[in-house]
C-alpha positions in Angstrom: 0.0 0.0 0.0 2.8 2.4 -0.2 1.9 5.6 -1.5 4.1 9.2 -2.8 1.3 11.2 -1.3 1.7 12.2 2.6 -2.3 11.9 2.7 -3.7 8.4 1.8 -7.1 7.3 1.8 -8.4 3.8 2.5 -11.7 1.5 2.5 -12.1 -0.7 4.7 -13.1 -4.6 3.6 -13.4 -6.1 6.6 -13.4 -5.5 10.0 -12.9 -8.5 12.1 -11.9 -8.4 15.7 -13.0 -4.6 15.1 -16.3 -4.2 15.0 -16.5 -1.5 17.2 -13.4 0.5 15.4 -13.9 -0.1 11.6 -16.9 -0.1 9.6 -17.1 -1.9 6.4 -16.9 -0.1 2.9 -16.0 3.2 5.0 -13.4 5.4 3.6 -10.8 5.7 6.3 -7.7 8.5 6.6 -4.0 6.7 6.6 -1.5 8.2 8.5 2.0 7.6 6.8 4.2 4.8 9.2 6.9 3.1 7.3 7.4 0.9 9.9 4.0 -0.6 10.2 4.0 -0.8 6.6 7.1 -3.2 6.7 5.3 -5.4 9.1 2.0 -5.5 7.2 0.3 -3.1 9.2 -1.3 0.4 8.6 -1.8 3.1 10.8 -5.5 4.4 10.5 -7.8 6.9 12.2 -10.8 4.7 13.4 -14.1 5.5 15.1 -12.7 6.3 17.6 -10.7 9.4 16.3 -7.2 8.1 17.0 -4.8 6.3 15.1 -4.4 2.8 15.9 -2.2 0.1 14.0 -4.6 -2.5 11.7 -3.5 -5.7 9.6 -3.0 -4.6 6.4 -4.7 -6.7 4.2 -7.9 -5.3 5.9 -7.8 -2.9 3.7 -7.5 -0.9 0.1 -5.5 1.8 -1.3 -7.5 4.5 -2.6 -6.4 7.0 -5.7 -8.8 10.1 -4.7 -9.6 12.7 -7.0 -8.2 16.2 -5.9 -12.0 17.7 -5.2 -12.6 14.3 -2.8 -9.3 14.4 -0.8 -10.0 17.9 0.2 -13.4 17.3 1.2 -12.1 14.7 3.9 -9.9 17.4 5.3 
């Protein structure tokens, strides 16, 4: 999942064990960790607001036009 862009953008696919932090088909903010990414994980903002480490294959890059990625922020 390794992007150029500082700002990524994923959907979730699945959310087991994390029901109450992910929701399915929900377009999630990725925080850059090249660590994590090393080990197959990706740091994303949840529900909750905070950013918390998640399997990676959970997961899909997402190539955002310029008019969506500023309307997340």
């Amino acid at each position: 999942m390794t992007r150029k862009r500082s700002t990524r953008y994923v959907l979730c696919l699945k959310n087991d064990d994390y029901r109450v932090s992910l929701i399915v088909r929900r377009i999630y903010h990725a925080v850059p960790d090249a660590d994590a990414e090393r080990r197959g994980l990706v740091r994303v903002v949840d529900e909750s607001g905070e950013d918390y480490l998640y399997p990676e294959e959970m997961f899909v890059a997402l190539d955002l036009p310029t008019a969506a990625a500023r309307a997340f922020g």
